[in-house]
Phi, psi and omega in degrees: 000123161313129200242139158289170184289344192251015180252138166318115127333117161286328173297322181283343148331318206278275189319340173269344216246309185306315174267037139285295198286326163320317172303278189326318169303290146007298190288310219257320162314323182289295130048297191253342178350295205290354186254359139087047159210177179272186171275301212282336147267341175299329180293295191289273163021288185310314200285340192236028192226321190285349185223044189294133209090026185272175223241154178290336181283328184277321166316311174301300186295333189278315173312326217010065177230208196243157195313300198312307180305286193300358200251355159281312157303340166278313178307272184346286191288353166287321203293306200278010152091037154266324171268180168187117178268158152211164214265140177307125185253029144276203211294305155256121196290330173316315216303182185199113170265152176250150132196163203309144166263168197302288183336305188309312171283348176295315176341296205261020170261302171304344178281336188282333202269296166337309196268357184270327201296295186322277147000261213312327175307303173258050093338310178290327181278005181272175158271172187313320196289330184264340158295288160351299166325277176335289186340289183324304193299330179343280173295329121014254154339284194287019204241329180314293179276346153339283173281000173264154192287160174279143182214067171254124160098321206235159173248171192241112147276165180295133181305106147334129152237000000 
């Protein structure tokens, strides 16, 4: 179906959207400098504070990296007191679970606490129409990622119209 001239193109939507959200990701990474962790450990932290006990092969598969790559970031964030395995008290005792230690949740309440205060500032500098805007787009946005299929790893061409 033919979209009017006066309709959003989505690839050129994309091309504006894309070094925005990127920039903000940028921004809202800097945030956390100062708590002596990455975004990509605040990310596991977050993954393993949402799924306590899970396991390093289920992290990896959620994470979509590989057991070996993930069980060097549980070294790291166990090293710096965040993490914590402990061995499973079913039926199999071998299993090893992760889960966040008090440290881990301060980390990740400041990280959170940092990236929302930044956010809330300049949020403050639009006006009511363009705070509104933003608002509106909220839901949208998520609906984006709900529903979208995984394309990690791969390029999307772009649709013929």
């Amino acid at each position: 179906m033919p979209t009017s001239s006066s309709d959003p193109d989505p690839l050129a939507v994309a091309n504006r959207l894309r070094p925005v959200l990127l920039r903000l990701n940028r921004h809202l990474r800097r945030e956390i400098d100062t708590l002596g962790v990455t975004s990509g450990q605040v990310s596991l932290l977050s993954a393993i504070r949402d799924h306590p006990g899970i396991g390093v092969g289920e992290l990896a598969a959620h994470e979509r990296t590989s057991a070996p790559t993930m069980c060097a970031h549980i070294d790291r964030l166990e090293a710096a007191g965040l993490v914590a395995r402990t061995r499973g008290g079913g039926p199999d005792r071998r299993r090893v679970g992760l889960d966040v230690t008090e440290e881990g949740v301060r980390v990740l309440l400041a990280a959170r606490s940092r990236r929302t205060a930044w956010l809330a500032t300049r949020l403050r500098a639009l006006d009511d129409a363009e705070l509104r805007l933003v608002d509106a787009a909220l839901e949208p946005l998520n609906r984006l990622l709900e529903e979208a299929p995984s394309t990690r790893g791969r390029a999307i061409e772009p649709v013929a119209r």
